[in-house]
C-alpha positions in Angstrom: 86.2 244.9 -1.1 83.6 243.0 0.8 83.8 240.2 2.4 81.5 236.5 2.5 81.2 236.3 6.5 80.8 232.6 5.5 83.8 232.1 3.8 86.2 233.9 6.2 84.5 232.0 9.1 85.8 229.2 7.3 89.2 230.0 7.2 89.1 231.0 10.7 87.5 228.0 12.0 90.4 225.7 10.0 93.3 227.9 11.7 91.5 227.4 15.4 90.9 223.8 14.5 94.5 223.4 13.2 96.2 225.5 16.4 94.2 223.5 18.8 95.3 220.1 16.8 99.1 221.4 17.4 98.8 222.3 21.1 97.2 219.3 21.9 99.7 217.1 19.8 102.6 218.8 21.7 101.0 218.5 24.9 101.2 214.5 24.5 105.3 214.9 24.7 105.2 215.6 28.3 106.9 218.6 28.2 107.5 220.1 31.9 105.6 223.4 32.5 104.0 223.7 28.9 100.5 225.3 28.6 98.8 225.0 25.2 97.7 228.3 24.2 95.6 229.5 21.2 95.2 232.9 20.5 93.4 234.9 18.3 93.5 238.7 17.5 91.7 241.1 15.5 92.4 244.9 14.3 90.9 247.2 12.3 92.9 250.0 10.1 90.8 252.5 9.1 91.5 253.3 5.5 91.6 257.4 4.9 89.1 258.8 3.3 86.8 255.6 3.3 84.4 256.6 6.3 83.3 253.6 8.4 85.5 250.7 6.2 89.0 250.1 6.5 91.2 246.8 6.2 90.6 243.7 9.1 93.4 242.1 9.8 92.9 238.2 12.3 95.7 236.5 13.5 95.6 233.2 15.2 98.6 232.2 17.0 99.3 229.2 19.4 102.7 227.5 21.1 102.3 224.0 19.4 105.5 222.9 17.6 105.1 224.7 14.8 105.8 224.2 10.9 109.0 222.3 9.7 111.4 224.5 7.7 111.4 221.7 4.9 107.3 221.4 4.9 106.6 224.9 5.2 106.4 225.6 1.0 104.2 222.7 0.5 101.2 223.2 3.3 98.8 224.7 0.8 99.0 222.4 -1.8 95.4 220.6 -1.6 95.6 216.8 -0.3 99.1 217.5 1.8 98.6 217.0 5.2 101.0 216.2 8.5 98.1 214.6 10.0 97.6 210.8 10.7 94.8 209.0 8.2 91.7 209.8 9.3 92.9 213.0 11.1 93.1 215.5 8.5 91.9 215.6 4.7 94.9 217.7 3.4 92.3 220.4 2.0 91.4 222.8 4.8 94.7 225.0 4.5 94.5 224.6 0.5 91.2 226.0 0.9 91.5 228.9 3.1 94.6 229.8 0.8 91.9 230.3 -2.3 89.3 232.1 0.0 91.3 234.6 1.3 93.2 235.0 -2.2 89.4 235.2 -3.7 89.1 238.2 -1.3 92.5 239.8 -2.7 94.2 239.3 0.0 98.0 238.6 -1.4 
């Protein structure tokens, strides 16, 4: 399947945005020693048989605190966010979800 550069750009720029948002929130604790770190990391599996195309796969990693146990199941729901009002609209998780599932990605 092809891709929409656009779209996936999207979702990538919403993870970055939401890494760098953690980092720099856990940063603020004062936390001896810590060094926010964002990472992101690309491969690509060539599929047999398919010549030049094969299956991308992006991660995007960082140190922040990461994702409560007891939040984790409702992140993509549109309109949730952890974010103060005024920081965060609740949508950009919600709508990566349906881009990449729009690229049948399960």
């Amino acid at each position: 399947m092809n891709v929409i550069p656009q779209d996936i750009g999207r979702v990538v720029l919403n993870l970055i945005t939401n890494a760098f948002y953690a980092v720099n929130e856990k940063s603020r604790q004062g936390i001896a020693g810590y060094e926010p770190t964002v990472e992101v990391q690309t491969t690509l599996s060539p599929l047999p048989g398919r010549g030049g195309g094969g299956e991308v796969s992006i991660i995007v990693k960082d140190n922040g605190n990461g994702i409560p146990e007891n939040i984790r199941e409702k992140i993509f729901q549109p309109f949730f966010t952890t974010k103060p009002t005024g920081q965060g609209t609740g949508l950009g998780l919600s709508l990566s979800y349906d881009i990449v599932k729009a690229h049948g990605v399960s």
